[in-house]
N, C-alpha and C positions, 0 to 999 in steps of 0.2 A: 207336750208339757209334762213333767215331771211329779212327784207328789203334790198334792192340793193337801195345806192344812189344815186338819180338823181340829186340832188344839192349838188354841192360841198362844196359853203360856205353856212354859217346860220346867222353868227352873231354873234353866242351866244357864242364866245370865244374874242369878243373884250373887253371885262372888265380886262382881263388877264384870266381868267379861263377857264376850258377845262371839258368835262364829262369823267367821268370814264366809263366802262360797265356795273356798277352796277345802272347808274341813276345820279351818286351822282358830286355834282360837286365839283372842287378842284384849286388851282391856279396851274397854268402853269410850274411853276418854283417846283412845293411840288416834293419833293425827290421819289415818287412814278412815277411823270410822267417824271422826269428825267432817272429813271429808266426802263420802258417800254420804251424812246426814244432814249436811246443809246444801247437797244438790238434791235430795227429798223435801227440805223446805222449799227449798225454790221450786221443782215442779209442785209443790201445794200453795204457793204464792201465785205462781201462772193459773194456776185453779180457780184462785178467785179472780183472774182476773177475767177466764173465760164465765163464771159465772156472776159478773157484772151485766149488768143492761145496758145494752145499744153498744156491744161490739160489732163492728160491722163483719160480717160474713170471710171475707181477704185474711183479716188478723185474726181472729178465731180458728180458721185451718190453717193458719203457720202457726199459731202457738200450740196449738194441740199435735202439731207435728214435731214441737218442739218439745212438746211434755213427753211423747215414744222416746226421743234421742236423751233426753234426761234422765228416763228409765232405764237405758241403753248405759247412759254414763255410770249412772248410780250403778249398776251391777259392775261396768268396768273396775271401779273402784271397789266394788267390794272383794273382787279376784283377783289378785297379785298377779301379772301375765295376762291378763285378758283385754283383747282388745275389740272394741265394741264399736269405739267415734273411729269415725273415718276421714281423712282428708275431705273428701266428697260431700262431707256432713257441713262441714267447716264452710265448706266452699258455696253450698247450697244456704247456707246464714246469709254471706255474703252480696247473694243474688237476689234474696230475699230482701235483704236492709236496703241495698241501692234503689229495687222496687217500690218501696214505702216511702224513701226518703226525695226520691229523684223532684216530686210533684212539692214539695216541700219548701217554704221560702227562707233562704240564708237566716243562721241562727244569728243574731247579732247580741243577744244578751243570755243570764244563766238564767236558767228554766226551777222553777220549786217546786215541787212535789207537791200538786194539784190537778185541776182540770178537773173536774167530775169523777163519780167514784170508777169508774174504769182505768182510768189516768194514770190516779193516785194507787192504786192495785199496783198498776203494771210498772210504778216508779218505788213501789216496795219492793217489786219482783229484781228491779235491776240492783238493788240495793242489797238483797240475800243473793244474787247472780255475782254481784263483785266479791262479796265474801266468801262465797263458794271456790271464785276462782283463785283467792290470797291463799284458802286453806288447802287446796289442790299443787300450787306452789309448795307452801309448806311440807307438806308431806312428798313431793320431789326432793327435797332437801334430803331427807333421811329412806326414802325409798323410792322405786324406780317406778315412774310414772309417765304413760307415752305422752309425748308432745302435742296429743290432737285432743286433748280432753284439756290443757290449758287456752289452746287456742281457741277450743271451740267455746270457754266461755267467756273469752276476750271477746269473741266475736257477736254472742247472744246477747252480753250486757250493753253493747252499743245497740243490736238490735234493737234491745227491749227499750234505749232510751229513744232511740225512732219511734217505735210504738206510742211511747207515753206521748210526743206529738202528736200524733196519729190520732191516738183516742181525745185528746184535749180537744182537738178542733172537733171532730166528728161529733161531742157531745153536746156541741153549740158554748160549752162553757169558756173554750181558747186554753191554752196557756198562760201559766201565771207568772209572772217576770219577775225576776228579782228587781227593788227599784234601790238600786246602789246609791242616789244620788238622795236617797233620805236623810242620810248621815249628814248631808252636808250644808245645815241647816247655818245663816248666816250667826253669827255671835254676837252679844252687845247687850 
């Protein structure tokens, strides 16, 4: 590993600008470092979800496998050229989500952002996980950004919404249903 820092602050980002990894510097707000900042939210959303109570053992080692490749991404992003996700990464989400979800009974209705506080974590994690991926887009718009770091968080944000099943049931609390049919209360 390279320098370890011993000063936290520098200075050199009070103009508004920040360094990239490559040296290069950029303003604070450029679609790149928006980018690489809300895939550091989201592995600090995963955070809390790993330190929620009563994760079971299974989800705890994917997501903590999933907060390495996050770290992985978030540098991707911060290096113009640098490729870090891998097809393999993508494909391993994959094998992962079918695994969680297979034992799972047909979803028939939309799910709310509940279950117990595990749950509800890991349905705020999908929720900075989709915005990570819009802002990742975004900045493919205006710079070149590899194909496997969009995909991989199409692929996480389903993950993570398996999960939120996952922990709902395991917390004894269930999932919480949207009940559409309150609206439609007779008239008169």
């Amino acid at each position: 590993m390279g320098n370890r820092l011993s000063k936290i602050y520098t200075r050199t980002g009070d103009d508004g600008s920040t360094g990239l990894g490559d040296g290069s510097r950029v303003p604070k707000d450029s679609p790149r470092v928006a980018a690489y900042g809300t895939v550091d939210e989201l592995n600090s959303a995963v955070g809390m979800v790993l330190a929620s109570a009563g994760v079971p053992a299974d989800v705890a080692e994917a997501l903590t496998q999933v907060q390495h490749e996050l770290f992985d991404l978030g540098g991707e992003l911060c290096i113009p050229g640098m490729g870090m996700i891998q097809d393999a990464d993508v494909e391993r989400l994959e094998r992962v989500l079918d695994g969680f979800n297979e034992p799972l009974p047909p979803l028939k209705d939309f799910i709310l952002p509940g279950g117990g506080m595990a749950a509800a974590c890991c349905h705020l994690a999908r929720t900075v996980c989709r915005r990570a991926e819009r802002e990742v887009i975004a900045l493919a718009r205006v710079e070149e950004v590899r194909p496997q770091a969009q995909r991989y968080l199409n692929r996480l944000s389903d993950l993570l919404f398996v999960l939120c099943r996952v922990l709902a049931r395991a917390s004894g609390h269930g999932e919480v249903l949207w009940q559409h049919e309150r609206r439609r209360k007779p008239q008169g």
